[in-house]
C-alpha positions in Angstrom: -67.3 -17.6 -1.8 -63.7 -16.5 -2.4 -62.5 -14.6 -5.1 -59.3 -15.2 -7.1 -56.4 -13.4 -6.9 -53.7 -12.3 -9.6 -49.9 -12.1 -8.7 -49.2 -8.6 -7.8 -53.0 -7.7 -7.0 -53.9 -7.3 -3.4 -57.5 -7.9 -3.2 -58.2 -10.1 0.0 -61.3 -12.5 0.3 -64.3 -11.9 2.0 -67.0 -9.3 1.4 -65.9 -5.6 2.0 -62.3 -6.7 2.4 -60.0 -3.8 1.9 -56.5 -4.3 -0.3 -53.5 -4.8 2.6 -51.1 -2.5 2.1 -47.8 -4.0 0.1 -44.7 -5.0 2.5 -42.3 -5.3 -0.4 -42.6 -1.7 -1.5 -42.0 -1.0 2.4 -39.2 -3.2 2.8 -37.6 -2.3 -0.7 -37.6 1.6 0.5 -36.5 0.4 4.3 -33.4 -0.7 2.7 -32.4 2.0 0.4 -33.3 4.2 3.7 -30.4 2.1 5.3 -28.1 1.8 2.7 -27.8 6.1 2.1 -27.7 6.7 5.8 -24.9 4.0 6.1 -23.5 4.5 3.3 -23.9 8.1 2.7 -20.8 9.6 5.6 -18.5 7.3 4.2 -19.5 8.2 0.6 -18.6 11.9 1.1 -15.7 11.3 3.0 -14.0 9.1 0.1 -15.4 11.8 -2.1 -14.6 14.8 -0.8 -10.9 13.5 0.5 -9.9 10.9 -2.3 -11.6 11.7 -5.7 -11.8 15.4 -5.6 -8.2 15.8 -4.9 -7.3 13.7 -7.7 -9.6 15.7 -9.8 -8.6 18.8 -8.8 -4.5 17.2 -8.9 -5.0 16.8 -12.8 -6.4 20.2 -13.5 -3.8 22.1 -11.4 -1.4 19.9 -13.6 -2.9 21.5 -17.0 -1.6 25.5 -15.6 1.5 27.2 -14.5 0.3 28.2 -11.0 2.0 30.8 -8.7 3.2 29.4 -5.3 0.2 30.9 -3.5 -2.2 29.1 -5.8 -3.7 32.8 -6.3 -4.4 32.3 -10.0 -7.5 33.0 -12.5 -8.3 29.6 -14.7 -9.9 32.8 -17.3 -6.6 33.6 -17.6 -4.7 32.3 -20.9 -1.0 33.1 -19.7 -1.8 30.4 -16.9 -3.2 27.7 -19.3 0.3 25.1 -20.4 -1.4 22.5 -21.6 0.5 19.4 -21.0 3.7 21.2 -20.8 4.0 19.9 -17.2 4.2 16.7 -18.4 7.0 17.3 -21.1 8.7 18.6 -18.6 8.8 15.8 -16.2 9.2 12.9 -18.8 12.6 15.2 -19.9 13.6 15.8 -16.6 16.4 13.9 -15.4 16.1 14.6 -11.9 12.4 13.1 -12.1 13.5 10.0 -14.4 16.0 9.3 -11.6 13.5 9.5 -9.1 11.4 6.8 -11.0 14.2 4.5 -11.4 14.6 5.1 -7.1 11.1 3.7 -6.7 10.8 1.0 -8.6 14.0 -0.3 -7.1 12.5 0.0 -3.8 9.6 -2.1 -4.8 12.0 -4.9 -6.6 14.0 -4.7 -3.8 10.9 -5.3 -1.4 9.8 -8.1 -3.3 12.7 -9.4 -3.6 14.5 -9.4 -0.4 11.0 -8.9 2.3 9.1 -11.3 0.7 11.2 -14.5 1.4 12.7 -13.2 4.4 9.2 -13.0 5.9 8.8 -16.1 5.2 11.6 -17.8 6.4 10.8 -15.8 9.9 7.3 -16.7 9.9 8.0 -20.7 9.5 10.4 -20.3 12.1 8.3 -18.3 14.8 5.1 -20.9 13.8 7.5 -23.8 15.4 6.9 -24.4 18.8 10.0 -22.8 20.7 10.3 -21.0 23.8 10.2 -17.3 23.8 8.2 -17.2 20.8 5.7 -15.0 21.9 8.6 -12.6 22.7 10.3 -13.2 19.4 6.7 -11.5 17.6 6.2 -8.9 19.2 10.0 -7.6 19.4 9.8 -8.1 15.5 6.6 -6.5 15.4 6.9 -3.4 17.2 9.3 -1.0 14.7 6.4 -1.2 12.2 3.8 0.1 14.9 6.5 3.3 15.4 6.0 6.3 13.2 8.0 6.8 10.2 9.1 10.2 11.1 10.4 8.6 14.8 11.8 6.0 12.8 13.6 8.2 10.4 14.9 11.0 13.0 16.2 7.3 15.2 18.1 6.0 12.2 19.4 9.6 11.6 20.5 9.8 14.9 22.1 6.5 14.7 23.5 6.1 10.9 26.3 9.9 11.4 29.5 9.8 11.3 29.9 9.6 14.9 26.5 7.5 15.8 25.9 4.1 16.9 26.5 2.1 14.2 29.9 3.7 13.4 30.7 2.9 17.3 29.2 -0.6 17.4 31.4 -1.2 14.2 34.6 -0.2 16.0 33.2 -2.0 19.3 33.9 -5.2 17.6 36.9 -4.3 15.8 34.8 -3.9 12.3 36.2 -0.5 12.0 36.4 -0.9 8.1 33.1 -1.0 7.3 32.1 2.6 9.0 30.3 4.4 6.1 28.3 7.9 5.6 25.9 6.0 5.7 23.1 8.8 4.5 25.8 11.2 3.5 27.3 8.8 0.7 25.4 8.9 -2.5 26.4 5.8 -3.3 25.0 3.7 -0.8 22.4 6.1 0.7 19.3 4.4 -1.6 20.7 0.7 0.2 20.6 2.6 3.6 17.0 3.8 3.5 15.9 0.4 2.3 17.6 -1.4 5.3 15.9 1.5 7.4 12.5 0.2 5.2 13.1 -3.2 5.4 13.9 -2.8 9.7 10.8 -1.2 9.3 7.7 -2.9 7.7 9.0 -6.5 7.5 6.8 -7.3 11.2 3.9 -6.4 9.3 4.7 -8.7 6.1 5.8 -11.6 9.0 2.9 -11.0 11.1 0.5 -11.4 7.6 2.4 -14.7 6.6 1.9 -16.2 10.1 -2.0 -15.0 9.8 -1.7 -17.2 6.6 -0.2 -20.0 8.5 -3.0 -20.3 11.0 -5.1 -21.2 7.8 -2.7 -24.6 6.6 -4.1 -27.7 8.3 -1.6 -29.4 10.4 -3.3 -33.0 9.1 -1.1 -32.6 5.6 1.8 -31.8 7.1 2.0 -34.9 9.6 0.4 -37.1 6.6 3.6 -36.0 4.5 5.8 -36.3 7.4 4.6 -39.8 8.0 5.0 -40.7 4.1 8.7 -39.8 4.7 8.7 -36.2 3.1 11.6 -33.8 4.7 10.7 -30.6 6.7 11.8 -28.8 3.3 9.8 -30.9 1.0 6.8 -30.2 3.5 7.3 -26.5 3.1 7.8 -26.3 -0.2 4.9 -28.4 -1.4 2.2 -27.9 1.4 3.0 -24.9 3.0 4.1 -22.7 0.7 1.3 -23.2 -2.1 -1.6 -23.0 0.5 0.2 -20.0 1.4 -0.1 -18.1 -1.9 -3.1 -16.0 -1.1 -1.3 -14.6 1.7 2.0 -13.9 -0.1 -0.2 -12.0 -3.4 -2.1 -10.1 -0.6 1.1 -8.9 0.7 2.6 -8.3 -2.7 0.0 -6.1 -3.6 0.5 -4.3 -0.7 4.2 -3.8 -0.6 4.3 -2.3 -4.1 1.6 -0.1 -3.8 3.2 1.2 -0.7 6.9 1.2 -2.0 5.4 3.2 -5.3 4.1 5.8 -2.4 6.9 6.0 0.0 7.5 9.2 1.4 8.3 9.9 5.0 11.5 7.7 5.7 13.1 8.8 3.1 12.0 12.5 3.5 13.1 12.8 7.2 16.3 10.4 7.2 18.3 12.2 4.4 19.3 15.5 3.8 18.1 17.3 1.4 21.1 17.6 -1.3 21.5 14.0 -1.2 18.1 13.4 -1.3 18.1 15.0 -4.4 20.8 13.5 -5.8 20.7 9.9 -4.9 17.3 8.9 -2.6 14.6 11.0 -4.4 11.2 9.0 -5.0 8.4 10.1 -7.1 6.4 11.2 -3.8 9.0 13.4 -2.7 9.9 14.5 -6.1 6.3 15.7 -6.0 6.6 17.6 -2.4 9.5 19.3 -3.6 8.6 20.7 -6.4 5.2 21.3 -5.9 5.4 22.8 -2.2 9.0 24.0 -1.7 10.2 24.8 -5.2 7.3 27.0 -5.8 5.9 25.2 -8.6 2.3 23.5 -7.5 0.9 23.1 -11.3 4.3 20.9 -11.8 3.7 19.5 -8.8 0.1 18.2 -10.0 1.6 16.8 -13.0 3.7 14.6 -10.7 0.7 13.4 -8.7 -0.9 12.7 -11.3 1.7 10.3 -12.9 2.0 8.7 -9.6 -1.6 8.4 -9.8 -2.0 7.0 -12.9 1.4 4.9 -12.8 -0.2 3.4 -9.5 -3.5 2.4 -10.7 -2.4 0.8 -13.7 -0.3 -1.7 -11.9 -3.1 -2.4 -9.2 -5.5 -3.3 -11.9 -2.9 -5.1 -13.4 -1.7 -7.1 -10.6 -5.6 -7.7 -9.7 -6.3 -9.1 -13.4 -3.3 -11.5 -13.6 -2.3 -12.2 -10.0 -5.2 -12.1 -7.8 -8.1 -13.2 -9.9 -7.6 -16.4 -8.5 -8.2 -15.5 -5.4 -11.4 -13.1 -6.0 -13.1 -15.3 -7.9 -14.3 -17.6 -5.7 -15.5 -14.9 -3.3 -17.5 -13.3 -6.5 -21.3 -14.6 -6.4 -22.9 -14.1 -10.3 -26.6 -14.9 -10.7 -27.5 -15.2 -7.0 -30.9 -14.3 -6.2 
């Protein structure tokens, strides 16, 4: 005779039969196991080197610290308040600075974004050399940006190779300063930038390429549509993913450039023509003596950062995440 069972009981039939031990408790624990010890390295890492910085960033930013950051938070005399931030929103130099960035990043969009496009459609064609063509394109944005900058240093003086090649071919008047003239120094660095990171914005778009089926192109070509109507009504549309993804990566990292334009320029026309936020914040914070301003300026960057990330992710590329977010799956 068997007995009955209830869901969640484990009494087992027979006579004498002993409850089996549950699997799903073992299994549930098992995973949580796995999850910390997987989990748990990069957890402290992201802890220890992205959130307590910031943390740290905006209470440094709330006290006048000396340079040596030798200070006693007990100590009332050390305590500003939010006077950093007064200071930087009624700063000139610092205004200037954010009017430098965000010309960078309407300049990348601007300029990068179609003209890694147009190189991508071009190197997807079947041509000889094309192989070649990539990876001459793509290898300044595998070079550091301090070999890059100290290259285009060398190159952009008075006397330097682009001057030279200029008088080579008997284009004499167009020799500039070209890091020396405030004028045109902000231009300069974002050829240098542009020279720079546009393989890695072509090399994304031909990714995104790989991914357009060939079959609608010859369908459309066969209905008598025009390479141009082709690429603007089949390629280019299936390409959008590709071209937010990018987006989102070329302002956040236009908002956060730092190292071209702190090792190409000098540092008095840095300061009056080419200064970014991020260098802005080096300055002050580790040469001018002044680390609690210096927080301030992180922070700002900080906060100036995230709010167009979420931003951009709410309105641009919720199309996109949506369909790889699952609700209600068991």
């Amino acid at each position: 005779m068997s007995t009955l069972t209830t869901p969640g009981s484990a009494v087992a039939a027979g006579p004498g039969a002993s409850p089996k031990p549950r699997r799903k408790n073992r299994s549930d624990i098992r995973k949580r196991v796995e999850i910390v010890i997987f989990v748990g390295p990069a957890l402290i890492i992201f802890l220890g080197f992205v959130v307590l910085p910031v943390v740290l960033a905006a209470v440094y930013s709330f006290f006048n610290l000396p340079a040596a950051f030798q200070w006693d938070m007990l100590n009332g005399d050390r305590f500003v308040g939010i006077d950093n931030y007064i200071r930087a929103f009624t700063t000139p130099e610092f205004i200037k600075s954010i009017g430098n960035t965000f010309i960078i990043v309407i300049l990348s969009l601007v300029i990068q974004g179609p003209l890694s496009i147009a190189i991508a459609l071009l190197l997807n064609r079947k041509m000889k050399g094309r192989s070649i063509f990539r990876l001459l394109i793509f290898v300044p944005y595998v070079l550091a940006e301090v070999i890059a900058g100290i290259a285009w240093r060398l190159l952009l003086q008075p006397n330097g190779g682009v001057n030279a090649m200029l008088e080579a071919f008997g284009l004499g008047f167009l020799k500039q300063n070209w890091l020396a003239d405030p004028s045109i120094a902000l231009w300069t660095i974002f050829l240098i930038m542009t020279w720079k990171y546009i393989g890695f914005a072509i090399l994304l778009m031909l990714a995104g390429l790989q991914g357009v089926p060939e079959e609608l192109s010859e369908a459309a070509a066969i209905d008598g549509a025009s390479w141009w109507q082709i690429q603007r009504y089949i390629t280019l549309p299936l390409l959008g993913p590709t071209i937010r993804i990018w987006a989102f990566l070329s302002i956040i990292g236009s908002l956060q450039v730092f190292d071209i334009v702190w090792v190409t320029v000098a540092p008095t026309i840095r300061q009056m023509a080419t200064d970014t936020m991020a260098t802005y914040m080096v300055q002050q914070g580790q040469f001018a003596g002044q680390p609690g301003y210096g927080s301030a300026i992180a922070v700002i960057l900080f906060v100036i950062s995230l709010v167009i990330a979420l931003i951009y992710q709410r309105f641009a590329l919720r199309r996109d995440l949506s369909g790889a977010i699952t609700r209600g799956v068991r």
